[in-house]
C-alpha positions as CSV (number, residue, x, y, z in Angstrom):
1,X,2.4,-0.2,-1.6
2,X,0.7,3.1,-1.5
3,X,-3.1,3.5,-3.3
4,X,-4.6,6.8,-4.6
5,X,-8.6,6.9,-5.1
6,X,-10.1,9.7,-7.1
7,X,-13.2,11.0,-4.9
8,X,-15.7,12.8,-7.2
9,X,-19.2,11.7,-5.0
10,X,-20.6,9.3,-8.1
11,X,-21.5,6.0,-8.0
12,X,-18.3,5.5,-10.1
13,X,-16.2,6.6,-7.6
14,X,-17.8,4.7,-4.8
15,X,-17.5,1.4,-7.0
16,X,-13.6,2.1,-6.9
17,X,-14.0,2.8,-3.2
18,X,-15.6,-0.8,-2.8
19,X,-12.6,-2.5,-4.6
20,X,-10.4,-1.2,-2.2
21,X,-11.6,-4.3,0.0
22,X,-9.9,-7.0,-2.6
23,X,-6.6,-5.7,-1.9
24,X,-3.9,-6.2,1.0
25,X,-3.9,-3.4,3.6
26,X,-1.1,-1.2,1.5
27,X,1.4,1.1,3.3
28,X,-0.7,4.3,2.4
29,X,-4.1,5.0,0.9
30,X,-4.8,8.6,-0.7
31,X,-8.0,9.6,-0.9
32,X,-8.0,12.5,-3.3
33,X,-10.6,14.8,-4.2
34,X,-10.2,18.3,-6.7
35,X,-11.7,21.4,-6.4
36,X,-12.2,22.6,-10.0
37,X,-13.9,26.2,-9.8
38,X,-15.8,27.7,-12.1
39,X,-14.7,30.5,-14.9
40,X,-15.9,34.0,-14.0
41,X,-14.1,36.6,-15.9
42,X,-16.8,37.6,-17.9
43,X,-16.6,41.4,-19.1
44,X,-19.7,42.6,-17.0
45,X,-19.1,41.1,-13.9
46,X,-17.2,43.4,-11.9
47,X,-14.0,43.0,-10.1
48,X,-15.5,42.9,-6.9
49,X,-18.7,40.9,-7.7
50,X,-16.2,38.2,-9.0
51,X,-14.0,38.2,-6.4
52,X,-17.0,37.7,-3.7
53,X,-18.7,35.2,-6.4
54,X,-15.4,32.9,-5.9
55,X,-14.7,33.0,-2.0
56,X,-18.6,32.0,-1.8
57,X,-18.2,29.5,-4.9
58,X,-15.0,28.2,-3.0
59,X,-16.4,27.7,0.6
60,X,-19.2,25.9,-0.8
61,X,-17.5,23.8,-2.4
62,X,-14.6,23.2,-0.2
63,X,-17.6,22.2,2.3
64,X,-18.5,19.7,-0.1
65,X,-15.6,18.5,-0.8
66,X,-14.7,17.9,2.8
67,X,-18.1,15.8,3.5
68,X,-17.6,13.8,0.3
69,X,-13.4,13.0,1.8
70,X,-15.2,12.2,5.2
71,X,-17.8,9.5,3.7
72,X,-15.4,8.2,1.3
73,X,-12.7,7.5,4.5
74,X,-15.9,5.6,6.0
75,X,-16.0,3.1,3.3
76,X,-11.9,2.5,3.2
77,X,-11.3,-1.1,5.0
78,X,-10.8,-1.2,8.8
79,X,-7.6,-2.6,8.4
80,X,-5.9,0.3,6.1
81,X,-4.0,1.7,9.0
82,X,-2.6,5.0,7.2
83,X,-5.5,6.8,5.4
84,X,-4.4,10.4,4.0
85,X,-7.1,13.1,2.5
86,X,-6.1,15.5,-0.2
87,X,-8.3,18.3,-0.9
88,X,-6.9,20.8,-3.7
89,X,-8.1,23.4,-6.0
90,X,-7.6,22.3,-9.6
91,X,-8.2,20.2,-12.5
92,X,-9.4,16.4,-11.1
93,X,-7.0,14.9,-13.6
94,X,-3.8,17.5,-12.7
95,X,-4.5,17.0,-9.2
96,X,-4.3,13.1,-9.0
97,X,-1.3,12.8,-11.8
98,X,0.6,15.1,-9.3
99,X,-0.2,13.5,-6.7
100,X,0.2,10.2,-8.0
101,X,3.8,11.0,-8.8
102,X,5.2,13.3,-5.7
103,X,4.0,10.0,-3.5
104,X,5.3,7.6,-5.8
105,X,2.2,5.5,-6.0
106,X,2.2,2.1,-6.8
107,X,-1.7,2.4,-8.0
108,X,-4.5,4.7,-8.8
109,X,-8.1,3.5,-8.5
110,X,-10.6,5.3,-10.8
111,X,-14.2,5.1,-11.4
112,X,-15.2,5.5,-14.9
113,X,-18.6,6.9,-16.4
114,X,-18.1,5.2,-19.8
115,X,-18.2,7.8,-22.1
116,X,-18.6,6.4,-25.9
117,X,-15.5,7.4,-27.7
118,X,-17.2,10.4,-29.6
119,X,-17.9,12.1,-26.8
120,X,-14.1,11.2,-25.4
121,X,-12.6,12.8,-28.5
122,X,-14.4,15.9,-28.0
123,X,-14.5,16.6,-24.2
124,X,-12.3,14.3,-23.0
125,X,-12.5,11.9,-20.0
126,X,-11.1,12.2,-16.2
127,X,-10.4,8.8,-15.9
128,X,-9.4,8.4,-19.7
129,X,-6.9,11.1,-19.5
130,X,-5.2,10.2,-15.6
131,X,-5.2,6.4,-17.8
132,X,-3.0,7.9,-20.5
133,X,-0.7,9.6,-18.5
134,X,-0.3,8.1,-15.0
135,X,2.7,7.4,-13.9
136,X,2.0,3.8,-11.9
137,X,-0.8,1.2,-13.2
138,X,-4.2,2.5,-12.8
139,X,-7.0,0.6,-12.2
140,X,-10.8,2.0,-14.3
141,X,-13.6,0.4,-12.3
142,X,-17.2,0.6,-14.3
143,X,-20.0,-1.5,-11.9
144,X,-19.4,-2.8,-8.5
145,X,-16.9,-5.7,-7.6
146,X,-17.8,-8.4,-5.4
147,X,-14.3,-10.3,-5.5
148,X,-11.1,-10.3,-7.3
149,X,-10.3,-14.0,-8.0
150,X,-9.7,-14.7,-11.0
151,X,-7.1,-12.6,-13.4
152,X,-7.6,-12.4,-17.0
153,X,-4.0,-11.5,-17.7
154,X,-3.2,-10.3,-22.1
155,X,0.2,-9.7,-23.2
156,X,1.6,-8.9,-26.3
157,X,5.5,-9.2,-25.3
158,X,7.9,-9.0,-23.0
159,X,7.3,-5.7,-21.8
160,X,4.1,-6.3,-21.3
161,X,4.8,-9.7,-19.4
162,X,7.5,-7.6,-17.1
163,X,5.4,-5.0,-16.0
164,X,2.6,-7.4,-15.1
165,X,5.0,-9.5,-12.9
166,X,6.5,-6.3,-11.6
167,X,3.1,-5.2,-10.1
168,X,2.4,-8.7,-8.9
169,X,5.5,-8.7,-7.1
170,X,3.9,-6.1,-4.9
171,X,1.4,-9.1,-4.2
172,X,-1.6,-6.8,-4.3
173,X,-4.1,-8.5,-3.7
174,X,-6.0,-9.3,-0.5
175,X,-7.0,-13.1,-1.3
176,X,-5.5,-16.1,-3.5
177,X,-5.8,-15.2,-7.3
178,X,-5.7,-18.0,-10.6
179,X,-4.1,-15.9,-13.0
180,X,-4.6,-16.9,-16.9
181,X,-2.0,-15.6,-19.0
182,X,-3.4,-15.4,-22.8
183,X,-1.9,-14.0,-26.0
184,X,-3.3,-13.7,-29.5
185,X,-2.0,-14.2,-33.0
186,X,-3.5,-11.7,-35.5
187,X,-3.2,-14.2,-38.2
188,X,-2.1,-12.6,-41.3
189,X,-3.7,-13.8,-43.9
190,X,-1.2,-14.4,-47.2
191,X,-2.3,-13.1,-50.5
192,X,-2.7,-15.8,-53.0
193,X,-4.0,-19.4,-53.0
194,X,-0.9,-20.7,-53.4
195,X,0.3,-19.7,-50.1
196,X,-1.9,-21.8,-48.1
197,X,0.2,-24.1,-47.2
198,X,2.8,-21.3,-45.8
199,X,0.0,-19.7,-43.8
200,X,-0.6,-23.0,-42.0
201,X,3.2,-23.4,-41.6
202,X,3.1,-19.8,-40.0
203,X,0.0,-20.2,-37.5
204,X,1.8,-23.6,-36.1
205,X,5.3,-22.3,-35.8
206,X,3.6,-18.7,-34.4
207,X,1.2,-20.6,-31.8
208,X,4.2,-22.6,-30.8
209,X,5.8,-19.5,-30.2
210,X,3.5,-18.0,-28.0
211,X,2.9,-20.9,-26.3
212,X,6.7,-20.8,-25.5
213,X,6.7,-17.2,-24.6
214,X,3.5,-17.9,-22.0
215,X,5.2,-21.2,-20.3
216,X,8.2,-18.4,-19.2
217,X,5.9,-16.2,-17.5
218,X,3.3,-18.5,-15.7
219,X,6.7,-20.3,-14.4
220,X,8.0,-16.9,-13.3
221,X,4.7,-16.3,-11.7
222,X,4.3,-20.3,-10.1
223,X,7.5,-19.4,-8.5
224,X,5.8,-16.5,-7.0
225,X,3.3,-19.2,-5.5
226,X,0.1,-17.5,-8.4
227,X,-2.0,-20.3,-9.1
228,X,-1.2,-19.7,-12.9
229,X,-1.9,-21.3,-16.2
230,X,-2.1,-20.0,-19.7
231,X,-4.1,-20.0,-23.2
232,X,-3.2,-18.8,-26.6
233,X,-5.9,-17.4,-28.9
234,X,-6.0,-16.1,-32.4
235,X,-7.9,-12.9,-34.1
236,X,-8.3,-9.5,-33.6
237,X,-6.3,-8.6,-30.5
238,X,-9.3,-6.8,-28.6
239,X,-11.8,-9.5,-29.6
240,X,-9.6,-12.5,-29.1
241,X,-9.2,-11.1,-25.5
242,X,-12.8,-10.0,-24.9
243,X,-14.2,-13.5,-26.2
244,X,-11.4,-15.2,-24.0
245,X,-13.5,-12.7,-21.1
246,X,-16.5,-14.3,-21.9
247,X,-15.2,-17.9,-22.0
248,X,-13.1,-17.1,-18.3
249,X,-15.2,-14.8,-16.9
250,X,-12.9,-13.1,-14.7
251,X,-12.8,-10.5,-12.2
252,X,-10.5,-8.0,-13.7
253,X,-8.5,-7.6,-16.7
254,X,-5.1,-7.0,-16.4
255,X,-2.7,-5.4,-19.0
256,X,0.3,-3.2,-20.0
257,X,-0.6,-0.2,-21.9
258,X,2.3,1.1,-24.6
259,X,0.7,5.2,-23.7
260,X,0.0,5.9,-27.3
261,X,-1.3,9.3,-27.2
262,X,-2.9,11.9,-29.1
263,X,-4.3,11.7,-32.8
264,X,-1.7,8.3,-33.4
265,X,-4.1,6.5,-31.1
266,X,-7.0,7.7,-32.0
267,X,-6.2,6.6,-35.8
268,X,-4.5,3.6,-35.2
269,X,-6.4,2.2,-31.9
270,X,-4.7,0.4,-29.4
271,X,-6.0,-2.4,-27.4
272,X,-6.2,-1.5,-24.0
273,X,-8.7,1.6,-25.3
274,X,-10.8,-0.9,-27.0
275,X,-11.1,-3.2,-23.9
276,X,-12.1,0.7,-22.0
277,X,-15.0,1.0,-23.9
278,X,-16.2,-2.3,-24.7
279,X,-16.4,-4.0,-21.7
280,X,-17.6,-3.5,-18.1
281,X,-14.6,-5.4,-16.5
282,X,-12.7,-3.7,-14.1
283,X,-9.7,-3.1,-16.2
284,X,-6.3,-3.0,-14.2
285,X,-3.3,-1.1,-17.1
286,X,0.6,-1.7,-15.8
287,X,3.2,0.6,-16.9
């Protein structure tokens, strides 16, 4: 298994430092940190005041980032035996994806600020954008984690459920874990009175359903000797799953993300985004 880290100096990223210490000791941890320079081609700054402007911006900078790799290696677990350091200029976001996908990471740990979804839209996120287009499950860390025990585990079908049991096939995770497996039925209501009786007929047959569809994947994960049970809810998708939070209280939510991008998400929502901003669990998206 091989780990990236996004280094940035915040309290964010120092939280997503700490989690490192809930996982098993993986074949290579990247510490990764981006030097994105500043924009200096204004009209009355000359050639050569620019060009001395930049190799002093960039030495300071580089300086910087080198301390911030060093203290960040200092707070990696003793027993991660291959620790790497990547220091590049360029976007934070272009700089981990890349990275990310020319060492064919299994995961990418990424503190998160929290901006509200307004302020998203407009300016965009670091850790919102490497979430929509990562190329290995990323983990968004928000406060500090003291353990990673107990898995609050949504899915919505069988792609979900397979990329889940794909990741815990890696067994990530340093210590035993009691994975609940939970899936929601939106519950459509019918349009007239008369169909009461059909709506009540559709909740039983689609609760039996999921039910059904749950047993297969805490057996596949038993047989991967997960402590592993499973729950069925019914609602609105992202509130179904963040009262089910409240009633499990666990230590990280895991889930598969479909990568809905652009204005079709914005407009239509998707679930994992509204788990991103409404909750401070460390949230853990497979793809």
């Amino acid at each position: 298994m091989k780990i990236i880290i996004a280094i940035d100096g915040s309290s964010f990223s120092t939280f997503a430092l700490h989690t490192l210490a809930h996982f098993a000791p993986p074949e290579e941890c990247i510490l990764v940190h981006a030097l994105a320079l500043p924009d200096l081609n204004y009209p009355l700054i000359t050639p050569n005041v620019r060009e001395e402007a930049q190799r002093t911006i960039t030495a300071q900078l580089r300086g910087e980032g080198e301390e911030l790799l060093k203290q960040a290696e200092r707070l990696v677990p003793s027993d991660f035996s291959k620790v790497e350091k990547i220091h590049q200029i360029g976007h934070p976001v272009d700089v981990i994806l890349e990275t990310a996908r020319s060492s064919h990471a299994n995961l990418i740990l990424v503190g998160a600020r929290g901006l509200g979804q307004i302020q998203e839209l407009i300016l965009g996120s670091i850790s919102h954008r490497i979430v929509l287009h990562a190329p290995c499950p990323t983990l968004v860390v928000k406060t500090p984690s003291t353990q990673i025990q107990k898995i609050l585990l949504p899915i919505e079908g069988e792609e979900d459920a397979g990329m889940a049991v794909q990741f815990l096939e890696l067994r990530p995770f340093r210590h035993a874990v009691d994975i609940q497996v939970f899936s929601v039925w939106p519950q459509p209501q019918l349009a007239w009175p008369t169909t009461v009786g059909l709506s009540k007929m559709m909740e039983v047959q689609a609760l039996e359903n999921a039910q059904a569809k749950l047993e297969g994947v805490t057996q596949r994960l038993l047989k991967m000797n997960y402590s592993c049970h499973s729950q069925v809810g019914i609602g609105n998708p992202a509130s179904a799953i963040l009262d089910q939070a409240k009633a499990f209280q666990p230590d990280l939510i895991m889930m598969g993300t479909h990568s809905r991008g652009g204005l079709s998400r914005f407009l239509m929502g998707s679930v994992s985004h509204a788990l991103l901003h409404q909750t401070d669990y460390p949230i853990l998206l497979v793809r």
